[in-house]
C-alpha positions as CSV (number, residue, x, y, z in Angstrom):
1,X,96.9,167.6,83.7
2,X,93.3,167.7,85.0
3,X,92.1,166.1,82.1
4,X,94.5,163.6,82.5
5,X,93.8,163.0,86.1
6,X,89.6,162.5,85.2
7,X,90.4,160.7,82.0
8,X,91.9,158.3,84.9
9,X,89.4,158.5,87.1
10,X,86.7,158.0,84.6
11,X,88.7,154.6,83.3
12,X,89.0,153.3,86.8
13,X,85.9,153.6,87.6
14,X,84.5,151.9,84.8
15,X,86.9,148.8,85.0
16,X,85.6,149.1,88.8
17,X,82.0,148.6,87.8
18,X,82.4,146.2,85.4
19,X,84.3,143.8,88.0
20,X,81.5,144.4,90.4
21,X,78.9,144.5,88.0
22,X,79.6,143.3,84.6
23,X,79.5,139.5,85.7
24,X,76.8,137.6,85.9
25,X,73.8,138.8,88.8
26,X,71.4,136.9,90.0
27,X,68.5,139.8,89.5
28,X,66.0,140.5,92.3
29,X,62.4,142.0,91.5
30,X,60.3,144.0,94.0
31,X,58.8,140.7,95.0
32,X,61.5,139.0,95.9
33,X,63.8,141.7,97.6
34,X,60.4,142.1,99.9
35,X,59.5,138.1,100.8
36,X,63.5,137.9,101.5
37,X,63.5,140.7,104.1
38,X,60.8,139.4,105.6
39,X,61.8,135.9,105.8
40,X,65.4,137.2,107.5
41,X,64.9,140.3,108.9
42,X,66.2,139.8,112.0
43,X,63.7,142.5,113.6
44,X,61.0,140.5,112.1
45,X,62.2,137.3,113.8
46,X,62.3,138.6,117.1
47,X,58.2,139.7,117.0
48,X,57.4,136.0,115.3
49,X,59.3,135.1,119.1
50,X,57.4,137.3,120.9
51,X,54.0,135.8,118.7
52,X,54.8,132.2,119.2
53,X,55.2,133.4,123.2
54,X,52.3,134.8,123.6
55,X,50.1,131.9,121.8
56,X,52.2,129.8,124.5
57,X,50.9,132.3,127.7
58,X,47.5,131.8,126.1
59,X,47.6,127.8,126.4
60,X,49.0,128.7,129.9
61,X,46.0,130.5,131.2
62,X,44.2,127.3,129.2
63,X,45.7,125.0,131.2
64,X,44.9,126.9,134.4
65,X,41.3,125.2,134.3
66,X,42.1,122.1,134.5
67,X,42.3,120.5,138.0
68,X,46.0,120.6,139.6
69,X,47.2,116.9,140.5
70,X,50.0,116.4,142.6
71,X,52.2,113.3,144.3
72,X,53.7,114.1,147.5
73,X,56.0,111.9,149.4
74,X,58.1,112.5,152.7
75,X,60.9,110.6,154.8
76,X,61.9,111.9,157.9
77,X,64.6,111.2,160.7
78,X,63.7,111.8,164.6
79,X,66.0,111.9,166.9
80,X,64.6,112.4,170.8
81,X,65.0,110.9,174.3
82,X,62.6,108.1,174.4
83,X,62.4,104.8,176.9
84,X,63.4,101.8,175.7
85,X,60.6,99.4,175.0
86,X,62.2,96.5,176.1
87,X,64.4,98.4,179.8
88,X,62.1,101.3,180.1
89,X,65.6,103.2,180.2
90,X,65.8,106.6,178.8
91,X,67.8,106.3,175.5
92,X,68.1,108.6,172.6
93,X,66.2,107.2,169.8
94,X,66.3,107.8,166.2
95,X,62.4,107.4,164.5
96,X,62.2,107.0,161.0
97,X,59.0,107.6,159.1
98,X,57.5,108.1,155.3
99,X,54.6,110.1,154.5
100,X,53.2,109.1,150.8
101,X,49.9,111.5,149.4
102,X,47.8,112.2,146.1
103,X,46.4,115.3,146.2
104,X,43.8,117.5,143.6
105,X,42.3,120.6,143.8
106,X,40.3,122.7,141.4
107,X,38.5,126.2,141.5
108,X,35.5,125.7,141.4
109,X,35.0,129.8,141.4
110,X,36.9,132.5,141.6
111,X,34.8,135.7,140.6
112,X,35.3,135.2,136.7
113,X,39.4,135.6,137.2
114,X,40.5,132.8,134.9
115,X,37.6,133.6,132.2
116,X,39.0,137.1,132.2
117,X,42.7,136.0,132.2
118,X,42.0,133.8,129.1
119,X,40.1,136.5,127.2
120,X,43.1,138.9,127.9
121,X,45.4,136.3,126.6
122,X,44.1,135.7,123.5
123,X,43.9,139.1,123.0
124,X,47.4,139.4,123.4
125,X,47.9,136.7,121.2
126,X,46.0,138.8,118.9
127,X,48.2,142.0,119.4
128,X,51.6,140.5,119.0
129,X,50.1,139.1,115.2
130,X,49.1,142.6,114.8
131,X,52.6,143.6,115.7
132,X,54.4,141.4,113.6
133,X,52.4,142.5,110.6
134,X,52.8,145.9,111.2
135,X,57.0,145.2,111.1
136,X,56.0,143.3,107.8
137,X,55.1,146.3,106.7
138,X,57.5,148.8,107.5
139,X,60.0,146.6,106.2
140,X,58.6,146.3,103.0
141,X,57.8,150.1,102.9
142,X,62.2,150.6,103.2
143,X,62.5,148.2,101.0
144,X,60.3,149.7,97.9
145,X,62.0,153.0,98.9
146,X,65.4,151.6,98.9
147,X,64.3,149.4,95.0
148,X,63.4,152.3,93.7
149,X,66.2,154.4,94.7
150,X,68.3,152.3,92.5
151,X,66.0,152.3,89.7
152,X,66.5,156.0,89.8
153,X,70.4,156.0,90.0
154,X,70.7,153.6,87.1
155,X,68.7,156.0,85.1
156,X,70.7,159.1,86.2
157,X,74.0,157.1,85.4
158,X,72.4,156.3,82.0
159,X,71.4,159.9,81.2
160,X,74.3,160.9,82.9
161,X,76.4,158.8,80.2
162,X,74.9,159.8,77.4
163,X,75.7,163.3,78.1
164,X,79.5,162.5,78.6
165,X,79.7,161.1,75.4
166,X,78.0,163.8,73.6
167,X,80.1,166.9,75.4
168,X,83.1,164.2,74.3
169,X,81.9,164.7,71.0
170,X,81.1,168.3,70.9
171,X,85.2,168.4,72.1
172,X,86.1,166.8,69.5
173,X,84.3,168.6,67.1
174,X,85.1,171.9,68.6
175,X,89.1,170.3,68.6
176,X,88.7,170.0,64.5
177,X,87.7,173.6,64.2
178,X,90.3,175.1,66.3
179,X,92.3,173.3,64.1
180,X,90.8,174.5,61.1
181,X,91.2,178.3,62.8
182,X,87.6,178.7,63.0
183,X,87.0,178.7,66.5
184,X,89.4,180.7,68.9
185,X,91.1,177.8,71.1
186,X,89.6,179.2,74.3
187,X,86.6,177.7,73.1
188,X,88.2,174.6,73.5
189,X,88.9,174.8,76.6
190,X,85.8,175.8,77.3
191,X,84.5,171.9,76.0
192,X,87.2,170.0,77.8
193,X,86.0,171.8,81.5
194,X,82.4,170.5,80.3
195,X,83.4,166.9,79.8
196,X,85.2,167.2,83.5
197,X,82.1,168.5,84.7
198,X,80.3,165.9,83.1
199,X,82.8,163.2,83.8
200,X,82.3,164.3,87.8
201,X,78.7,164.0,87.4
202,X,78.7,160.6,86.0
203,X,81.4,159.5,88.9
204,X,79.1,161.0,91.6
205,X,75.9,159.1,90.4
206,X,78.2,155.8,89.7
207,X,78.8,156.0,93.2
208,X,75.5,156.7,94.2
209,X,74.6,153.6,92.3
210,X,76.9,151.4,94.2
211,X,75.6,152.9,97.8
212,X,72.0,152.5,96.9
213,X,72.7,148.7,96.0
214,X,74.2,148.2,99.4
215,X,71.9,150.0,101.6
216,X,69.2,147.5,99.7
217,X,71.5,144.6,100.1
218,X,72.2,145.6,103.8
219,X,68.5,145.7,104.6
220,X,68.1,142.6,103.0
221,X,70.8,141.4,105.5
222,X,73.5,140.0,101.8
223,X,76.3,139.7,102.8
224,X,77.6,139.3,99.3
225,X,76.5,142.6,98.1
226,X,79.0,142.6,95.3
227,X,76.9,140.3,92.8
228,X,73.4,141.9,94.3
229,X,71.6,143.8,91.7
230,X,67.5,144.6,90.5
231,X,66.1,143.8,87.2
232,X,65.7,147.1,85.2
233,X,62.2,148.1,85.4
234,X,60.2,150.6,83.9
235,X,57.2,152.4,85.7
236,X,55.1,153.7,83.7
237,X,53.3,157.2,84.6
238,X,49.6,158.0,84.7
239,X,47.2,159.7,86.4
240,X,47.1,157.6,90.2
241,X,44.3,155.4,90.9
242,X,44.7,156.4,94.2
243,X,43.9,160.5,93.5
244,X,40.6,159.2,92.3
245,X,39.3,158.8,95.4
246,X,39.1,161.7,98.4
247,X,41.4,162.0,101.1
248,X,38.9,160.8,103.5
249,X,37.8,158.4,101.7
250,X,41.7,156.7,102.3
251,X,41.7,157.9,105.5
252,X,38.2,155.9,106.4
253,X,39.9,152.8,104.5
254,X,43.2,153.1,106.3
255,X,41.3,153.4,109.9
256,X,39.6,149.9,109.1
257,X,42.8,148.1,107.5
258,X,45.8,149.6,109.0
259,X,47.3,147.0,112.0
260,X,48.4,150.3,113.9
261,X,44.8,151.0,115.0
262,X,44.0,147.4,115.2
263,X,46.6,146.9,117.8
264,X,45.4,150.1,119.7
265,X,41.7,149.1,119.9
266,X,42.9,145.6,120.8
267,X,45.2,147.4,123.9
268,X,42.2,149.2,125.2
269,X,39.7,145.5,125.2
270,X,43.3,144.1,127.0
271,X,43.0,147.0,129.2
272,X,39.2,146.4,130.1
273,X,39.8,142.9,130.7
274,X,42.6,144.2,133.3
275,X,39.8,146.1,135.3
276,X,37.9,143.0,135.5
277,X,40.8,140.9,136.7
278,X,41.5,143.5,139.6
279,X,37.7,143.6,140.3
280,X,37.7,139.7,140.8
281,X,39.8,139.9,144.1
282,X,36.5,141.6,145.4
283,X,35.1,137.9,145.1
284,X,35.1,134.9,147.1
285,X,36.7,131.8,145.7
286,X,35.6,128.6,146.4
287,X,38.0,125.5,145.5
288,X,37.4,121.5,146.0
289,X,40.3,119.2,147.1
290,X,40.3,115.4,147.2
291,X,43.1,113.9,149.2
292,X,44.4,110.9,149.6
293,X,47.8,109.5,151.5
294,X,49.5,106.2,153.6
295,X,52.1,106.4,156.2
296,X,54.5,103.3,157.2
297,X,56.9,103.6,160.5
298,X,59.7,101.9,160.9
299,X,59.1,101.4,164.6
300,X,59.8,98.0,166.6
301,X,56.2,96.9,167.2
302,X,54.9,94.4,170.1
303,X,54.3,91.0,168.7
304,X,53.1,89.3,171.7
305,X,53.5,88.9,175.6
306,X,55.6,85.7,177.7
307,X,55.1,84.9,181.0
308,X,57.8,84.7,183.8
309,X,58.3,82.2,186.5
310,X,58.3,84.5,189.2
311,X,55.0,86.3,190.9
312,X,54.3,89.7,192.0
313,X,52.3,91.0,194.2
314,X,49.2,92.8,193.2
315,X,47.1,93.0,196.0
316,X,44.7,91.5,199.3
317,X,41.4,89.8,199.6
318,X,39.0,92.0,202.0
319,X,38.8,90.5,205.0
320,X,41.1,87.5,204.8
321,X,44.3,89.6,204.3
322,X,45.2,86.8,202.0
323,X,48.0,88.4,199.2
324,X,46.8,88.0,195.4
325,X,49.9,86.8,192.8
326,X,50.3,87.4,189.6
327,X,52.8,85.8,187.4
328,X,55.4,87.8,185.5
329,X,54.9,88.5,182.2
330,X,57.7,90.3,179.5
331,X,56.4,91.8,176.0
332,X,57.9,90.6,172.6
333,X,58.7,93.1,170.0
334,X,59.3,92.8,166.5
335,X,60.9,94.8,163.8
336,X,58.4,96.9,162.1
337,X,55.4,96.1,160.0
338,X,56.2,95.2,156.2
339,X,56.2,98.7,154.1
340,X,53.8,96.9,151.8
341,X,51.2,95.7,154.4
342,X,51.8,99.4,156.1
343,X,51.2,100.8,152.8
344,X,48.2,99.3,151.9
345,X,46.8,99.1,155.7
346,X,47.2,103.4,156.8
347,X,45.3,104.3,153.5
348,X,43.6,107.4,154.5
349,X,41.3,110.3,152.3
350,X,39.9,113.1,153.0
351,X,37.6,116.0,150.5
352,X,35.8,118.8,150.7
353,X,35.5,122.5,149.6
354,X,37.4,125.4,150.4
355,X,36.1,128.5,150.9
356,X,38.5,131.8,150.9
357,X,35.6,135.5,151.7
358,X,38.1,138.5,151.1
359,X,37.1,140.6,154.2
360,X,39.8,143.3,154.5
361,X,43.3,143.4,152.8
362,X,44.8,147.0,153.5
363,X,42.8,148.7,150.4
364,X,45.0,147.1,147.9
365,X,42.1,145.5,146.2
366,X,40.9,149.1,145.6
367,X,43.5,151.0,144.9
368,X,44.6,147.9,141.8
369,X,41.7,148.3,140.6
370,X,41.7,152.5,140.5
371,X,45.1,151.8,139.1
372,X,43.8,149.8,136.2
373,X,40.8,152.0,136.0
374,X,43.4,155.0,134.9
375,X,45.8,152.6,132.8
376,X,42.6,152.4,130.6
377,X,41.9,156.0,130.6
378,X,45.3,156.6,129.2
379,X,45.0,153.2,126.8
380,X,41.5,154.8,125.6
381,X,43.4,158.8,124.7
382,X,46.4,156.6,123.1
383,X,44.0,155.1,120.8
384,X,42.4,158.6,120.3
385,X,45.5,159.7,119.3
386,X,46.6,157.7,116.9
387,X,43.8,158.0,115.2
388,X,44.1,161.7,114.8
389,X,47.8,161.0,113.8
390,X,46.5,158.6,111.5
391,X,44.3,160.9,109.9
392,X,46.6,163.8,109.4
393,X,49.2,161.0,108.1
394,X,46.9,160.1,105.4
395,X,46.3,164.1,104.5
396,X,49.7,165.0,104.1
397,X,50.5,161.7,102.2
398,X,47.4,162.8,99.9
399,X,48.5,166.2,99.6
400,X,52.0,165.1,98.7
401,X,51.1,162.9,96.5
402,X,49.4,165.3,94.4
403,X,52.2,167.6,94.7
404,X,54.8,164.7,93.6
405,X,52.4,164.2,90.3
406,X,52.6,168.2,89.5
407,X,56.0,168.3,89.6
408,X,56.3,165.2,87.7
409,X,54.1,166.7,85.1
410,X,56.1,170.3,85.7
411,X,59.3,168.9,85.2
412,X,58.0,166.9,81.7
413,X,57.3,170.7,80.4
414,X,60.2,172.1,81.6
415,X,62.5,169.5,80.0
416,X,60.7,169.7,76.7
417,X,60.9,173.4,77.4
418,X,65.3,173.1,77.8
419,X,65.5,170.1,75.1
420,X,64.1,173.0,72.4
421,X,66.0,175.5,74.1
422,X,69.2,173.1,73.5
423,X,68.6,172.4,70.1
424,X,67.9,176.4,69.2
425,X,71.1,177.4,71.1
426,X,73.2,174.5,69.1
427,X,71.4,176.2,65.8
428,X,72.9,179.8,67.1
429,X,76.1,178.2,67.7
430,X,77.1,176.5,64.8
431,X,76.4,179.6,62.8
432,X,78.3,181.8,65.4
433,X,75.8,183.6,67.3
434,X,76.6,182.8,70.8
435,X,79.5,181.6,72.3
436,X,80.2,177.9,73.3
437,X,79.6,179.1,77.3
438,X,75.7,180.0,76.4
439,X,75.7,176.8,74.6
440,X,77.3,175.1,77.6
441,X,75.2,176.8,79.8
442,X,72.2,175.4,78.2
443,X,73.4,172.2,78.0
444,X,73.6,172.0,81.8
445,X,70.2,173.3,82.5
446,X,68.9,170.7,80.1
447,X,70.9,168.1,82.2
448,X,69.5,169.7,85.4
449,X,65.9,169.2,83.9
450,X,66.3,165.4,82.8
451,X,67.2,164.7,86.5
452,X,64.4,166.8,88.2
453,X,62.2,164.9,85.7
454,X,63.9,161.5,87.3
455,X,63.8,162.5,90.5
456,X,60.3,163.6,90.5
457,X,58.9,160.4,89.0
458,X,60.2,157.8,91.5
459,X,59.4,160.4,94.3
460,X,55.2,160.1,92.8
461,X,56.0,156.6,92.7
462,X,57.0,156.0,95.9
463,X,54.3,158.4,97.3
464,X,51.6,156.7,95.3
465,X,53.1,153.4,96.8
466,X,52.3,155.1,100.4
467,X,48.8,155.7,99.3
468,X,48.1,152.6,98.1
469,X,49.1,151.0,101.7
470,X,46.5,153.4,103.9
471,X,44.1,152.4,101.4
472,X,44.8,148.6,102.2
473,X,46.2,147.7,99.2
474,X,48.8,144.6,100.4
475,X,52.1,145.9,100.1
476,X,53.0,141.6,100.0
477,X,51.5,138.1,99.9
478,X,51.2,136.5,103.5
């Protein structure tokens, strides 16, 4: 019944795999599974944001330079008691009035602030490219680990397969002499729990397969991870290019190519420039203005004067007592002035400098610029230690490396050492010297030694692969 049950398994799975995988893939390389994630990694796409930002912050502080020009204009309603022009009476008046100006100023210093601000914004500029690289890496660092996960799955279900069809055939053969009366029928049995073991194993790594392919297609952001597969390749082993040069000698390489201590020395010059931004408020600024501007009322305005029949009496000549007359007179308004003529004849302008002497401002000047002072400090033993973490990155990257490659070369003996062991127990066994559990046994640590020797090459691979980045070898074309 057990074997039933796997014999089932095994078929399903197989039918499985060849629906998912038997059609028709489009194939991805290295290359391409690494310029796709970073083309629509969505991580990636937010620091390109945050790049084209801070270019546009740096054509800001650009733009600060440049004189500031602005058009002003103002209407306003008045509503007082006023006398009447015409009665003298006391009336409540509305007054209507518009106020037109052009104005420009521009600094002509301000202690070095904007020359600062600018150099601190291309800096930035400078970081957030740093930044985006550094995701372009790390991205393509999962992605090679992820690749070559599935180039060592397919390999272990390949292995894996071949050994299920050769414990299939030792059952069979060990079926034919149980028949014959050879070979006691427990021995059988022994040969049918192999091929379940086996049959297990190649299930597991089938499955394996499959989740390696997804996480890959995942990072790659496929949706339609069904038809996703790699084109088959073949890394061949030798001795690394990489463990022909010192550990230091990487390290030194990886301190002048890496982007992680680009970006930090490029945080402590942003840092500096912050200290000399504070230390401008200790500096007078001096700014220039030009203004110019027109006002029109809309105001009843007096047009002329027209005299009155009647006389009034303004006074006496000295000595004669005689009365003095003057005749009446009444003024004329009109409506207002044209808001053309108004326009053109209340043109007023007015320049000069402006000078602004930062006398005393509660010590905030002072304390900013302590506070900046310190920032850097902590800037300055952040770059210190990621250099020391940098360093000890490279070392144990080194050291594993070499480690990966002995074990690589370990497990090449030690399989030769079970594939002779194998083929000497299979010698004993067909003559009857040891049971079919001894042979058995050594089939399974011969099994056990082809997927260390797997295992332990994509490992060196990959750890050669890290190498190869801290030396500044380009994990991808820009």
């Amino acid at each position: 019944m057990k074997r039933l049950l796997l014999t089932i398994a095994t078929i399903f799975i197989s039918s499985n795999s060849m629906s998912v995988y038997g059609q028709e893939n489009t194939l991805w390389s290295l290359e391409k599974c690494i310029d796709y994630a970073i083309q629509n990694n969505i991580r990636i796409k937010q620091y390109e944001l945050d790049e084209q930002s801070a270019e546009i912050n740096k054509d800001i502080v650009i733009g600060s330079f440049m004189p500031s020009v602005n058009l002003t204009g103002n209407h306003s309603w008045t509503i007082a008691d006023q006398p009447n022009q015409v009665t003298s009476n006391i009336e409540s008046q509305t007054i209507q009035s518009t106020t037109l100006g052009l104005g420009m100023n521009v600094d002509l210093y301000n202690g070095s602030k904007k020359q600062n601000t600018l150099v601190k914004a291309r800096l930035s500029h400078l970081a957030s490219q740093y930044q985006l690289q550094k995701m372009k890496e790390d991205i393509a660092l999962n992605v090679i680990n992820s690749y070559l996960q599935i180039l060592f799955n397919k390999e272990l279900v390949k292995t894996n397969k071949q050994q299920l069809e050769y414990d299939k055939s030792q059952e069979e053969r060990t079926q034919e002499l149980v028949n014959a009366g050879v070979v006691p029928r427990g021995d059988l049995l022994e040969a049918q729990a192999t091929v379940a073991v086996a049959t297990q194993r190649l299930i597991i790594s089938q499955n394996e397969l499959v989740m390696a392919r997804l996480n890959l297609a995942q990072l790659l952001q496929i949706t339609s991870y069904e038809s996703f597969d790699v084109v088959d390749k073949d890394y061949e082993i030798g001795e690394s290019k990489m463990l022909a040069h010192t550990a230091q000698d990487i390290s030194d390489r990886a301190a002048e190519s890496l982007t992680d201590l680009k970006t930090a020395d490029v945080n402590v010059h942003i840092a500096e420039q912050d200290v000399k931004i504070a230390k401008s408020a200790y500096s007078p600024s001096l700014q220039a203005f030009y203004n110019l501007g027109t006002n029109i009322n809309y105001q009843d305005r007096l047009i002329g004067m027209e005299l009155l029949p009647s006389t009034s009496e303004i006074g006496y000549v000295e000595g004669s007592n005689q009365r003095v007359l003057r005749n009446n007179s009444m003024a004329i308004y009109g409506g207002p002035n044209s808001f053309f003529n108004q326009f053109s004849d209340n043109f007023n302008s007015n320049f000069g400098v402006s000078l602004r002497v930062p006398i005393f401002n509660g010590f905030s000047t002072k304390n900013n610029v302590k506070l900046k002072k310190l920032m850097l400090k902590q800037i300055e033993n952040e770059r210190e230690v990621k250099a020391l973490n940098l360093e000890q990155l490279v070392f144990k990257a080194y050291t594993d490396t070499e480690s990966a490659l002995k074990k690589y070369e370990a497990s090449n003996i030690s399989l030769d050492a079970r594939k002779l062991s194998l083929q000497y127990a299979k010698e004993r066994y067909s003559v009857g010297m040891i049971s079919i559990f001894d042979l058995n046994q050594n089939q399974n640590l011969y099994v056990s030694a082809q997927s260390d020797l797997l295992r332990s090459k994509y490992e060196y691979i990959f750890k050669t692969k890290i190498l190869e980045y801290y030396f500044g070898i380009p994990l991808f074309k820009n």
